[in-house]
C-alpha positions in Angstrom: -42.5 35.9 -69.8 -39.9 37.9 -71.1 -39.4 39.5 -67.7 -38.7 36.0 -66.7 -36.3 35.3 -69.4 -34.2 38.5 -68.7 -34.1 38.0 -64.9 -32.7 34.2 -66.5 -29.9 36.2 -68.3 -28.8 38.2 -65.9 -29.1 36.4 -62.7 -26.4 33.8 -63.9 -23.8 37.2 -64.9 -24.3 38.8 -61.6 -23.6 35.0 -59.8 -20.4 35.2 -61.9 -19.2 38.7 -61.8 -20.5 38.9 -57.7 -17.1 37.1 -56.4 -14.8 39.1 -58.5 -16.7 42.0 -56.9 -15.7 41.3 -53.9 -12.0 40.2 -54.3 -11.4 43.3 -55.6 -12.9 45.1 -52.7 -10.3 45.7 -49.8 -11.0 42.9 -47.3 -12.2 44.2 -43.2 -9.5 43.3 -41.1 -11.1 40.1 -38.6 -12.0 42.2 -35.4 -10.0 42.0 -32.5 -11.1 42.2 -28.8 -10.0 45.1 -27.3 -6.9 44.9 -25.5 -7.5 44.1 -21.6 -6.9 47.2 -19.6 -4.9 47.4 -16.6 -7.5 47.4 -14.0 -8.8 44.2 -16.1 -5.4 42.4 -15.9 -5.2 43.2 -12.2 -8.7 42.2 -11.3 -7.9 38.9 -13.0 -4.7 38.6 -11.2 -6.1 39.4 -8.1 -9.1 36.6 -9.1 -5.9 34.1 -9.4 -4.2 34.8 -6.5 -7.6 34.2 -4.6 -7.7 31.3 -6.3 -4.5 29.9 -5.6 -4.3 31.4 -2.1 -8.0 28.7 -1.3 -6.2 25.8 -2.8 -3.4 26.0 -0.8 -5.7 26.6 2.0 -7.8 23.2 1.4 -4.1 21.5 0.9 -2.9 22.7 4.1 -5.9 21.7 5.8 -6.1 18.4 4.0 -2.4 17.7 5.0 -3.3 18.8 8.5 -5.8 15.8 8.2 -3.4 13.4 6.7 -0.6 14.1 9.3 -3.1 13.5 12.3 -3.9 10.1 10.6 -0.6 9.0 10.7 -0.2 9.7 13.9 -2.8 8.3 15.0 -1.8 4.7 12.8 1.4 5.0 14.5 -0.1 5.2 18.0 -2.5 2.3 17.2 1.1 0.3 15.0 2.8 0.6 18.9 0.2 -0.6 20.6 -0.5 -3.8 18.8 3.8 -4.5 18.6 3.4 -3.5 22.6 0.7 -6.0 22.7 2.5 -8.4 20.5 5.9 -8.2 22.4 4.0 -8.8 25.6 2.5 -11.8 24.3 5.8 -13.3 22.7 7.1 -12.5 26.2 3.8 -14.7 28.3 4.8 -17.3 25.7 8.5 -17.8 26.2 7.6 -17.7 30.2 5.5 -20.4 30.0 7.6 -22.4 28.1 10.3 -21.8 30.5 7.8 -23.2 33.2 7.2 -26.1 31.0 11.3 -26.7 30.2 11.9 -26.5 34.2 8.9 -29.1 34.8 10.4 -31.6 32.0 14.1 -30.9 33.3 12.7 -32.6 36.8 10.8 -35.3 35.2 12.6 -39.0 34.8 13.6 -39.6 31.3 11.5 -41.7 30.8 8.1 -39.7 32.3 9.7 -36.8 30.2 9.7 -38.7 27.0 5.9 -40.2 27.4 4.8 -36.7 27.6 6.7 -34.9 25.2 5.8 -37.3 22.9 1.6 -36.5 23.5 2.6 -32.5 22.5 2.3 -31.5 19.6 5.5 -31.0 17.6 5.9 -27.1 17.5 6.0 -27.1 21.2 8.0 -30.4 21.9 10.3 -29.1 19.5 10.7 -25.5 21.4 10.5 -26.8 25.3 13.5 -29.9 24.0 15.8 -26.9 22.6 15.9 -25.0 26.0 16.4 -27.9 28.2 20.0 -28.8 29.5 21.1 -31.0 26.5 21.4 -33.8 29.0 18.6 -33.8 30.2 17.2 -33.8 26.4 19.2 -36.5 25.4 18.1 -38.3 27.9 14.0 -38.0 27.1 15.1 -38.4 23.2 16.8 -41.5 23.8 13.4 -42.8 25.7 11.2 -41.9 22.9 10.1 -43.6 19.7 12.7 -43.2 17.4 10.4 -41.7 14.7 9.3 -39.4 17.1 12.3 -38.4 17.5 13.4 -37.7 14.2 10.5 -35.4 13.6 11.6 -33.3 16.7 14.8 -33.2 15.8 14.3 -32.3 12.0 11.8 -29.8 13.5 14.5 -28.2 16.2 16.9 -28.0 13.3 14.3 -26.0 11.1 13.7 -28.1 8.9 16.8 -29.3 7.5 16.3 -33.2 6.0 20.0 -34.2 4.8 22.1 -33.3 8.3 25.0 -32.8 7.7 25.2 -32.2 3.8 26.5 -35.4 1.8 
């Protein structure tokens, strides 16, 4: 037992005199990783420039890709105005058919059928015939029918002219 109480004793003054110990020792310098040679620094320049030198690669490439898109949107975009233009152009023909067919017509004939169209197209065939003509197949039509063309042909426009 009385090795027991002895290693009791001294145990606790080694605990306490163990830091000082060491404080007092010199402290190691932290180790430092050895500085990178120059074959190192060029290898990993070299690594970079590879690097950099495939990214621009998959950039160019994936402009290339993005130019030849457009184009090819752009082709498709002039082909649908083309298609488009030419079927603005079949439209104003035949309405130019239909004006030169309701120019012939009597008044009255005129304003019978005009009145069975629908307004949108009333409306445009009555703004290209001769204004004559137009007043004449207005003046045989209902009068509410005639209002609506007429606010129709004017775009919409209820209090004509302004009060």
């Amino acid at each position: 037992m009385k090795a027991h109480r002895a290693a009791a004793v001294i145990l606790p003054a080694l605990l306490y005199l163990a830091p000082a110990a060491f404080a007092s020792s010199p402290a190691a310098p932290p180790r430092e990783a050895p500085a990178p040679s120059r074959a190192d620094k060029a290898s990993d320049l070299a690594e970079r420039e590879r690097a950099i030198k495939a990214e621009e690669e998959r950039l160019l490439a994936l402009r290339k890709e993005v130019d030849e898109k457009i184009a090819k949107y752009e082709k498709l975009l002039g082909q649908a105005e083309t298609k488009e233009k030419k079927r603005q152009d079949e439209e104003e023909a035949k309405i130019d058919r239909l004006v030169k067919l309701f120019e012939g017509m009597a008044p009255e004939a005129a304003a019978s059928r005009l009145a069975a169209l629908d307004d949108g197209m009333a409306a445009a065939i009555l703004a290209r015939m001769k204004g004559r003509k137009a007043s004449q197949a207005l003046s045989a039509m209902d009068p509410k029918r005639t209002a609506v063309l007429l606010r129709k042909m004017s775009g919409g426009v209820k209090n004509f002219p302004p009060e």
